[in-house]
BAZALUM-109971 format. One record per residue: residue number from 1; x, y, z of N, C-alpha, C in turn; residue in one letter. Coordinates in steps of 0.001 Angstrom, whole numbers. Example, Ala and Ser with C-alpha at 12.3 -4.5 7.8 and 13.67 -1.06 7.14 Angstrom:
(1 (13190 -5690 7800) (12300 -4500 7800) (13200 -3300 7800) a)
(2 (12850 -2250 7080) (13670 -1060 7140) (12900 30 7870) s)
This chain:
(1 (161520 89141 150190) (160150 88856 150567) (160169 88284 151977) x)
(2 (159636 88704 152877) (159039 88396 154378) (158541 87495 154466) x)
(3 (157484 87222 153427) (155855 86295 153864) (156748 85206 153185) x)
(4 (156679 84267 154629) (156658 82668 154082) (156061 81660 153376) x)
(5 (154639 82003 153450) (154122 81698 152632) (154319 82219 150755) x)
(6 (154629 83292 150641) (155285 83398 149200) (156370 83085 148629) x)
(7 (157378 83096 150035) (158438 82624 149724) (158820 81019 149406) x)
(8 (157725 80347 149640) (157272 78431 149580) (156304 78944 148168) x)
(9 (156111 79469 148091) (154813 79570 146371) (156353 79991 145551) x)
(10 (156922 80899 145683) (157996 81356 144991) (159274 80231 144407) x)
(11 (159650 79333 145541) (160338 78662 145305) (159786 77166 144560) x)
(12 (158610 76827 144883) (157456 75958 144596) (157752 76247 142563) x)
(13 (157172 77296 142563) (157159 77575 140918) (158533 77473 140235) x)
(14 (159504 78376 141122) (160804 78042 140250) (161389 76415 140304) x)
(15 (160968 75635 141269) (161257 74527 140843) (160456 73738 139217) x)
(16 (159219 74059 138921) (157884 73723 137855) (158816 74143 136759) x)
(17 (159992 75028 136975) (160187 75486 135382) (162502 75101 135169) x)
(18 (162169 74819 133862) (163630 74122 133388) (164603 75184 133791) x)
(19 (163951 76600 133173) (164935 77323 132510) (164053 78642 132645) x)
(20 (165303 79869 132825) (164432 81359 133130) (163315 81521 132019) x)
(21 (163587 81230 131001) (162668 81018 129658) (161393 80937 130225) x)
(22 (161437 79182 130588) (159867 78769 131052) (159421 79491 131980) x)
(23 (159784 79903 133421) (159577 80912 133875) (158669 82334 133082) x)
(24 (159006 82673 132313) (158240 84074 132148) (157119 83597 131393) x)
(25 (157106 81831 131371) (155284 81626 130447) (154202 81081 131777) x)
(26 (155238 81376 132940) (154137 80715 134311) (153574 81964 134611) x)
(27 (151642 81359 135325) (151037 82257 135283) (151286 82902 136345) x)
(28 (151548 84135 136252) (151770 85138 137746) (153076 85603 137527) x)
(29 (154093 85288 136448) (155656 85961 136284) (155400 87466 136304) x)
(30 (154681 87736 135477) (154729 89239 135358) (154174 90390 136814) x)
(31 (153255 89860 137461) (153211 89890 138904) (154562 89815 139632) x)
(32 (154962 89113 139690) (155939 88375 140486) (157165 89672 140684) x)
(33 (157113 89273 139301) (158407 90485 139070) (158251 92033 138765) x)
(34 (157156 92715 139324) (157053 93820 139435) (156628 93807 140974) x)
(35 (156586 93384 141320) (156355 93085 142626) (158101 93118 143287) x)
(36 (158663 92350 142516) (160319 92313 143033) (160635 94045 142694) x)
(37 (160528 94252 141723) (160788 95609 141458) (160702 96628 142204) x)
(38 (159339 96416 142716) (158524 97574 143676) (159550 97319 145247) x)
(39 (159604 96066 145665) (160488 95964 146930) (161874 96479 146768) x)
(40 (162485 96306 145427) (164190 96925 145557) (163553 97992 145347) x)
(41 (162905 98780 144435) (162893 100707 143953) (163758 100619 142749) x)
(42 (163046 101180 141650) (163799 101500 140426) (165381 101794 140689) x)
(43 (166164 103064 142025) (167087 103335 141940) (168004 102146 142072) x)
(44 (167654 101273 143083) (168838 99776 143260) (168583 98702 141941) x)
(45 (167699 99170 140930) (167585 98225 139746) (168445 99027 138846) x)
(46 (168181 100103 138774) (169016 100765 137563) (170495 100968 138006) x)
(47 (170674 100887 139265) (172420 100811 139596) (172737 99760 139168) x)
(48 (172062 98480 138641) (172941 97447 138613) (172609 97129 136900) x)
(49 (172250 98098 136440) (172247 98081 134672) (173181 98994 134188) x)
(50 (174038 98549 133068) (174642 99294 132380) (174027 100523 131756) x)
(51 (175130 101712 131338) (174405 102212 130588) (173602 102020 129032) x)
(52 (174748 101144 128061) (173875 100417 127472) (172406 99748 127759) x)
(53 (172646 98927 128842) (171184 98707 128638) (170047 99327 129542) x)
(54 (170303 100476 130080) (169368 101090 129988) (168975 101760 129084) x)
(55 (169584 102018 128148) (169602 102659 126853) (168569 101732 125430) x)
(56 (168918 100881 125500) (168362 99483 125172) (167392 99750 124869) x)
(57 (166543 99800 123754) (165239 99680 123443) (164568 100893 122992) x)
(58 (165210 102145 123588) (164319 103295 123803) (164574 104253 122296) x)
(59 (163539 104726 122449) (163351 105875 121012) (164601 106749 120900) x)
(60 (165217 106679 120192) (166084 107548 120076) (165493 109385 119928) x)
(61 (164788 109170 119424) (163547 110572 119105) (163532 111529 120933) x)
(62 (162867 110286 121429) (162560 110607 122273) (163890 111175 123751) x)
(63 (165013 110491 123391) (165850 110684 124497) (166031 111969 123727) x)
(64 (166337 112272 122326) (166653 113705 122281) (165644 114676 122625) x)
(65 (164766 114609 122789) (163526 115626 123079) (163413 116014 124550) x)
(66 (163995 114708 125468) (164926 115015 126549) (166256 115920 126740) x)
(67 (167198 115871 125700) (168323 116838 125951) (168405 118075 125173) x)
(68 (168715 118980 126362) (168852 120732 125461) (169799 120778 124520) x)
(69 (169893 121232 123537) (170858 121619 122993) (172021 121267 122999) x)
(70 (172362 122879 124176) (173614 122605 125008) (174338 121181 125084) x)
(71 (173355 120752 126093) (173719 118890 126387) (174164 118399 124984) x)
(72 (173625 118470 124370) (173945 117638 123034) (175556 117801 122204) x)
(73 (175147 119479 122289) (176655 119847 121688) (177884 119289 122818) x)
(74 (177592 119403 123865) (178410 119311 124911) (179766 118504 125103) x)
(75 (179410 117422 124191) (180015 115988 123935) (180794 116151 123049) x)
(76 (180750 116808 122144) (181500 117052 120992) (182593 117412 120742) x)
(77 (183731 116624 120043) (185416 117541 120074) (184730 118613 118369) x)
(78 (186078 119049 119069) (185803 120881 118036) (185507 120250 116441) x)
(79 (185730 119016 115917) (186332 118698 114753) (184626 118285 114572) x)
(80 (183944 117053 115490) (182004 116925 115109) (182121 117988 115188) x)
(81 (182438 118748 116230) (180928 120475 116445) (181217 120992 114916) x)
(82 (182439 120807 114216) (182281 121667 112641) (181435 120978 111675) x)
(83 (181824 119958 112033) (180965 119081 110904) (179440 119538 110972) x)
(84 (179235 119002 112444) (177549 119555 113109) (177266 120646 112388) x)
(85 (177877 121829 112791) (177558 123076 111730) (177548 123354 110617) x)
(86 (178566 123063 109959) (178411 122674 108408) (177623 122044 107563) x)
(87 (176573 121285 108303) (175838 120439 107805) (174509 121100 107458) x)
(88 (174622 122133 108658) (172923 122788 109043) (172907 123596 107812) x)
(89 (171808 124124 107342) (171510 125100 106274) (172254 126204 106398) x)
(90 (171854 127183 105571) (173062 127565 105283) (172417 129381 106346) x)
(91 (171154 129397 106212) (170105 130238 106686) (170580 130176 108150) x)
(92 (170976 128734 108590) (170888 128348 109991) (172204 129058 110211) x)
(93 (173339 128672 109455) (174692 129019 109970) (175095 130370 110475) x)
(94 (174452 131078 109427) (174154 132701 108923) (173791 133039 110345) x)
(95 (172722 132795 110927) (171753 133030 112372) (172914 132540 113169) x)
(96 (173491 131752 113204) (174162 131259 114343) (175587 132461 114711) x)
(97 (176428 132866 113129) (176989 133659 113327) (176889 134672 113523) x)
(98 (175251 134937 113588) (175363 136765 113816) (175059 136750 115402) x)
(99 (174626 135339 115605) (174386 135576 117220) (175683 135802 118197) x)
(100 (176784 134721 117305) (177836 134910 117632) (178740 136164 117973) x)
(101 (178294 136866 117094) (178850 138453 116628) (178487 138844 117523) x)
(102 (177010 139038 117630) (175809 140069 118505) (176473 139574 120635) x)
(103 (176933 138660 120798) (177125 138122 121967) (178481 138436 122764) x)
């Protein structure tokens, strides 16, 4: 932050509070810190998060509805990918091997 004046309000408040805790019940935290956000850019915030926790929280539903297929199988030693298949119906397997054949 540039402005001196925020930077004396900024430091002003973090002195008012014990602990990061109290901090996020002062009025204007949630300001504050999207505001910090917006000055670094999502990319220099998410470099400094694990992948766990960016992972953290999110729908599992949803990250798969994000990855193709492909991607999914991709990861897999030969021993999941059988299991994976074995599991699917039996209608499914059938389709999978004739594509196999047909390819």
């Amino acid at each position: 932050v540039n402005d001196p004046l925020a930077l004396r309000w900024a430091q002003a408040w973090i002195r008012k509070a014990r602990t990061m805790e109290d901090l996020k019940h002062l009025e204007g935290f949630d300001d504050l810190v999207q505001e910090f956000i917006d000055s670094l850019g999502v990319d220099e915030l998410l470099r400094r998060v694990t992948p766990e926790q960016r992972l953290a929280g999110l729908d599992p539903d949803e990250l798969l509805r994000r990855v193709t297929p492909e991607q999914r199988l991709a990861g897999l030693d030969p021993e999941q990918l059988t299991r994976a298949l074995r599991s699917l119906p039996p209608e499914v397997q059938e389709r999978i091997r004739k594509n196999l054949r047909d390819s």
